[in-house]
C-alpha positions as CSV (number, residue, x, y, z in Angstrom):
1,X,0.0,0.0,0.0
2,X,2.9,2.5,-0.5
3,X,2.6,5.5,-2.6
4,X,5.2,7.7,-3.6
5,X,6.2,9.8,-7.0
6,X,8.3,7.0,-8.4
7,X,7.6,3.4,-10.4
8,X,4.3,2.4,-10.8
9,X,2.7,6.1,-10.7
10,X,4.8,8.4,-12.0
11,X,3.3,8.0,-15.6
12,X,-0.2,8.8,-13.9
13,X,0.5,12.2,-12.7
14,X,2.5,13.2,-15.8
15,X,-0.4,12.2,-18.2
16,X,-2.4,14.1,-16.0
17,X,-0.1,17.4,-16.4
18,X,0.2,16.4,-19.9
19,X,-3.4,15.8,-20.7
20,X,-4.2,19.0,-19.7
21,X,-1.7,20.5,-21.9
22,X,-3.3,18.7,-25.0
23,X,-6.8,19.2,-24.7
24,X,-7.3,22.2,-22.7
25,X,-9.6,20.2,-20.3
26,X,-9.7,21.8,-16.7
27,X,-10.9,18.1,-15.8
28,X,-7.3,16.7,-15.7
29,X,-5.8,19.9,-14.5
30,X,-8.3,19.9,-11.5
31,X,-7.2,16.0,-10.3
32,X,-3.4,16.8,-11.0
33,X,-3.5,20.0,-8.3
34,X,-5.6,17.4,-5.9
35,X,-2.7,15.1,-6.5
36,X,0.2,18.0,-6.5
37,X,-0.8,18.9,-3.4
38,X,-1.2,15.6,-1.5
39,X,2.1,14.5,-2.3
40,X,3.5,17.6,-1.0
41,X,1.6,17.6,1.4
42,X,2.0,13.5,2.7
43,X,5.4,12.1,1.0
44,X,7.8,15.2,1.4
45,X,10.3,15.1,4.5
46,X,12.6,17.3,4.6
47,X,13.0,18.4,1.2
48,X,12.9,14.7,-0.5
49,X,9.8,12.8,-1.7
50,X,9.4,9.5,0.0
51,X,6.7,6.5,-0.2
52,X,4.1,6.5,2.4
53,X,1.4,4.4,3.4
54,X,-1.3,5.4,1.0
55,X,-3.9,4.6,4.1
56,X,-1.6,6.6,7.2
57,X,0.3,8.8,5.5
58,X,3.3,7.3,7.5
59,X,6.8,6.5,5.8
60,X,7.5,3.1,4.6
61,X,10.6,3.6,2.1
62,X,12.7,6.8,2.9
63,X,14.5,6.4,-0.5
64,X,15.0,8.8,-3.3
65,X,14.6,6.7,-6.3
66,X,15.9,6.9,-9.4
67,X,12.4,7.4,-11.7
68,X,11.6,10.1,-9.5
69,X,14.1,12.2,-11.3
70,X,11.4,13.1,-13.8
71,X,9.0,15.0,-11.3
72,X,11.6,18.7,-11.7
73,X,10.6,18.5,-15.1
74,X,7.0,18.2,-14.7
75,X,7.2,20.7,-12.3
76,X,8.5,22.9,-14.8
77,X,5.6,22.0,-17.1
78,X,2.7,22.9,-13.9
79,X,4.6,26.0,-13.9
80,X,6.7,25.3,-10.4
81,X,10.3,26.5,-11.3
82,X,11.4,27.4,-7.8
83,X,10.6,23.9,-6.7
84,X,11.8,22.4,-9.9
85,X,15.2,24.0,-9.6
86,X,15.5,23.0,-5.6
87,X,14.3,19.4,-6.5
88,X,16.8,19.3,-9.3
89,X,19.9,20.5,-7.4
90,X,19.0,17.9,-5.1
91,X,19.2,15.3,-7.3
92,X,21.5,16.0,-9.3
93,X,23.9,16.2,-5.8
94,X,23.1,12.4,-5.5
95,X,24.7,11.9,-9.3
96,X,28.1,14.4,-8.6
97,X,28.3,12.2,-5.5
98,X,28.4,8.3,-7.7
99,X,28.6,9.3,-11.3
100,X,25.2,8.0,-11.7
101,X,21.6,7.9,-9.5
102,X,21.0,4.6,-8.1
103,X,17.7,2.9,-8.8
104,X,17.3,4.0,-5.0
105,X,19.2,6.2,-2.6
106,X,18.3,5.9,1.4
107,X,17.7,9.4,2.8
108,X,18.3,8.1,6.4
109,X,21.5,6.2,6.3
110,X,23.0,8.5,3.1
111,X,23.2,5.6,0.9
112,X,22.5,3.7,-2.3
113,X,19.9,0.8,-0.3
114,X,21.1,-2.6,-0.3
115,X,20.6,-4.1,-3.8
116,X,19.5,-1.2,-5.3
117,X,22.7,0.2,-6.4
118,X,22.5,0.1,-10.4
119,X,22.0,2.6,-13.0
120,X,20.3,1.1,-16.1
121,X,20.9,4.5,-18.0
122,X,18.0,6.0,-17.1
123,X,16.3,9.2,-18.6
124,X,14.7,10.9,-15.9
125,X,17.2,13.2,-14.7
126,X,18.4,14.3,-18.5
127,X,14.7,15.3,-18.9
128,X,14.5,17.3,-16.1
129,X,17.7,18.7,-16.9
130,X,16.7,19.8,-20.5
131,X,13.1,21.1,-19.0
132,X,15.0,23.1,-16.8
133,X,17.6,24.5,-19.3
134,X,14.3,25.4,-21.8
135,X,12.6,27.5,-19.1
136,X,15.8,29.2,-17.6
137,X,18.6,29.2,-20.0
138,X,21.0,28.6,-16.9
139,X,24.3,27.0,-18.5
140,X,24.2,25.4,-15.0
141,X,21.9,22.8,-16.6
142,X,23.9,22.1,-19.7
143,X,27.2,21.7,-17.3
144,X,24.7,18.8,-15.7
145,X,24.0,17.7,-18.8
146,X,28.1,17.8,-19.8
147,X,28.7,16.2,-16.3
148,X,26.0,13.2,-17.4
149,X,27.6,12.5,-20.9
150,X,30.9,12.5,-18.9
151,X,30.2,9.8,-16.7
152,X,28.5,7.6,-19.4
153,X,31.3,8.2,-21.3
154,X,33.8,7.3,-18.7
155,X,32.1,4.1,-17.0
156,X,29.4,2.7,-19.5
157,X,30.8,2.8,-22.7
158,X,31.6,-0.4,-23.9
159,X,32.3,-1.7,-27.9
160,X,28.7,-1.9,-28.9
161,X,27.3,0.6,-27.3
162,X,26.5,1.3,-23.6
163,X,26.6,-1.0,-20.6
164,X,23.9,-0.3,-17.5
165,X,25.7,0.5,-14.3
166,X,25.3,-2.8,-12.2
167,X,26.8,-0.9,-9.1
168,X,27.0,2.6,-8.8
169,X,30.1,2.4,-6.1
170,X,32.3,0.0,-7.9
171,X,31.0,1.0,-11.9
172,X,30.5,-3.0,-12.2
173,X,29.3,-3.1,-15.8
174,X,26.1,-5.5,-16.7
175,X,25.8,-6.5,-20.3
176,X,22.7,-4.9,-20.9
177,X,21.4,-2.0,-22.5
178,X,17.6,-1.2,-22.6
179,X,16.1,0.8,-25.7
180,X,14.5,3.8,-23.9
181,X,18.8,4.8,-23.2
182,X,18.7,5.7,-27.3
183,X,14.7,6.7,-27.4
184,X,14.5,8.6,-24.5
185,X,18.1,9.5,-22.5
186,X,20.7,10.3,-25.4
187,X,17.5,11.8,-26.7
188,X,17.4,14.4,-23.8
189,X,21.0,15.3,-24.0
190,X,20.8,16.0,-27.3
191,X,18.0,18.0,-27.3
192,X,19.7,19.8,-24.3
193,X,22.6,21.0,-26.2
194,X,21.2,21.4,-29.8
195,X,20.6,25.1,-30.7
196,X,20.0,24.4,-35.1
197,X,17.0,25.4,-36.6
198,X,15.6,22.1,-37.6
199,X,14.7,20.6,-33.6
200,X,13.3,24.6,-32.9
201,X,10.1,23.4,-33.1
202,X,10.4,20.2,-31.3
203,X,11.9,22.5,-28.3
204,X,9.1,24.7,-28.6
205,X,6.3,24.0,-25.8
206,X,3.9,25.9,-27.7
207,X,3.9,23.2,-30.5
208,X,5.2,19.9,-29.2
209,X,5.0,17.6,-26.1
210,X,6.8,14.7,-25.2
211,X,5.0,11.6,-24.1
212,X,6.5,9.6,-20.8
213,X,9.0,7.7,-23.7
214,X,9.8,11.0,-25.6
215,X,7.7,10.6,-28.4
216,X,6.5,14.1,-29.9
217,X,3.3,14.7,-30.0
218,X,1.9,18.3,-31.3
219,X,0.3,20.4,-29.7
220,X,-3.6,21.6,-31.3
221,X,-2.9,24.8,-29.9
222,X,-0.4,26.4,-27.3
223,X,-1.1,26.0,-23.9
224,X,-1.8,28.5,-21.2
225,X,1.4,30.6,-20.8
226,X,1.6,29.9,-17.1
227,X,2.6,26.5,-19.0
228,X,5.3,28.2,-21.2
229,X,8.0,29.2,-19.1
230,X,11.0,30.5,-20.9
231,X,13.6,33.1,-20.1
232,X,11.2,36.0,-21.7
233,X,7.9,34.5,-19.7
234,X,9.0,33.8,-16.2
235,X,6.9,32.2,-13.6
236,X,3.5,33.5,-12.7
237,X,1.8,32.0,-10.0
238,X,-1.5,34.2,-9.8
239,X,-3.2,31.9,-11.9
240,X,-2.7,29.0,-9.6
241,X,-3.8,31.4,-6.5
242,X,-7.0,32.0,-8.9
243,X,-8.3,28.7,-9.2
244,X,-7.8,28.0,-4.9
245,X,-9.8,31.2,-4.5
246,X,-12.3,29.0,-6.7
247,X,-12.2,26.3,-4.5
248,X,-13.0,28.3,-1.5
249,X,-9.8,30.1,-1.0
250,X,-7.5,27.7,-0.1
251,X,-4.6,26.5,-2.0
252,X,-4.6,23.0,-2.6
253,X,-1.8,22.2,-0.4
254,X,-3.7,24.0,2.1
255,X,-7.0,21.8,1.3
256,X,-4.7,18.9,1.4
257,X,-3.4,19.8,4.4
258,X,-6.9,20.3,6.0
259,X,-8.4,17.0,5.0
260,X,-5.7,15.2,6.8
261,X,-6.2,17.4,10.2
262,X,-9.3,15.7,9.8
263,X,-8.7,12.6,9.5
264,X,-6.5,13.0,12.2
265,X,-9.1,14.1,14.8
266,X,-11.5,11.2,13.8
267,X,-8.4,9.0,14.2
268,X,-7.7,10.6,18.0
269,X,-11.6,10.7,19.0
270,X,-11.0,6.9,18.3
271,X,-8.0,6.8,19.8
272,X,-5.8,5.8,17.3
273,X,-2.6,7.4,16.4
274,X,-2.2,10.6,14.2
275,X,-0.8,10.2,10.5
276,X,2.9,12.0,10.4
């Protein structure tokens, strides 16, 4: 019963983000912000996204894993920077520290769990990196992005091609290399550094949006320019404050935040325990 931002849901909250950004549909837009703000408000501890008991709210896995390293760049899409960039540097601290992002890092003991120590040349944090670089322009995300091709380079590169890291500590090599590394990783890093004319409308938000394997898919008509972030259209969050006057004033964090204090105090006149 855990829940987190990581494998098995992560594709759930980016199609809802993403749905939204295709149709236009305040529907999907609506249950991503009910979603947004539960997981801020149940599975962050001190600023890293855990799994929690879906039912308690209470932490099961205090690990940072690797497929969360897509969530900056959808934050960049909901129009989030400040937290993207945070999230990010965060991140990315755990890949200066290896050479790679284990498949999950253990906040608590500070690190890579037991048997979870590989890097199958994963996407995640590329994309974020590349969202990041789009809306900002900060050459700190294409020295990430240098930093990533470095490592791969270094440790993974083998005769035919690119080895998964089988051990971030050691850089044991496993004779492996999944598909979604060319689809979807080199992909990313390409995109991050390419400036030419012929991929300026596939970096475009306005025209194009990337499926959770990379695959373009246009856009019917730009999206809201909350939704747009770029260096000449900088975050504006009044629209978000809008739609929580809507829903009686509160932000959704804030109604998130209220239906748990309830749950709590029917938990207490019971007397059970309060969720953490």
């Amino acid at each position: 019963f855990d829940s987190g931002i990581g494998g098995g849901i992560d594709s759930f909250f980016e199609y809802l983000m993403k749905a939204h950004l295709l149709t236009g549909k305040a529907l999907y837009l609506d249950m991503f912000e009910e979603g947004y703000a539960a997981i801020n408000t149940h599975t962050k501890h001190n600023g890293w996204y855990v799994d929690v008991d879906m039912r308690s709210g209470q932490v099961m896995f205090p690990y940072y894993r690797s497929l969360q390293s897509f969530w900056p760049g959808l934050q960049v899409l909901y129009g989030d920077l400040p937290a993207a960039e945070e999230l990010f540097d965060r991140f990315f601290g755990i890949w200066r520290q290896y050479g790679f992002v284990p498949e999950a890092y253990n906040v608590g003991t500070g690190q890579p769990q037991p048997g979870m120590g590989q890097y199958p040349l994963r996407p995640e944090l590329a994309e974020s990196a590349f969202y990041l670089y789009r809306a900002t322009g900060d050459a700190k995300y294409r020295i990430a992005g240098a930093e990533m091709i470095a490592s791969l380079n270094t440790h993974a590169r083998v005769q035919c091609g690119y080895a998964a890291i089988e051990n971030v500590t050691t850089k044991e090599l496993r004779d492996h290399m999944d598909s979604y590394f060319i689809a979807e990783t080199v992909k990313y890093l390409y995109l991050l550094f390419d400036d030419s004319a012929w991929t300026t409308p596939f970096r475009d938000p306005s025209k194009y949006i990337f499926n959770t394997e990379a695959h373009l898919l246009p856009l019917p008509k730009p999206p809201a320019s909350e939704f747009l972030l770029s260096r000449s259209n900088p975050p504006d969050p009044s629209h978000r404050i809008a739609r929580a006057a809507k829903r009686g004033g509160r932000t959704a964090e804030e109604q998130a935040a209220r239906r748990k204090r309830k749950r709590d105090k029917k938990k207490l006149a019971k007397g059970g325990d309060a969720e953490l």
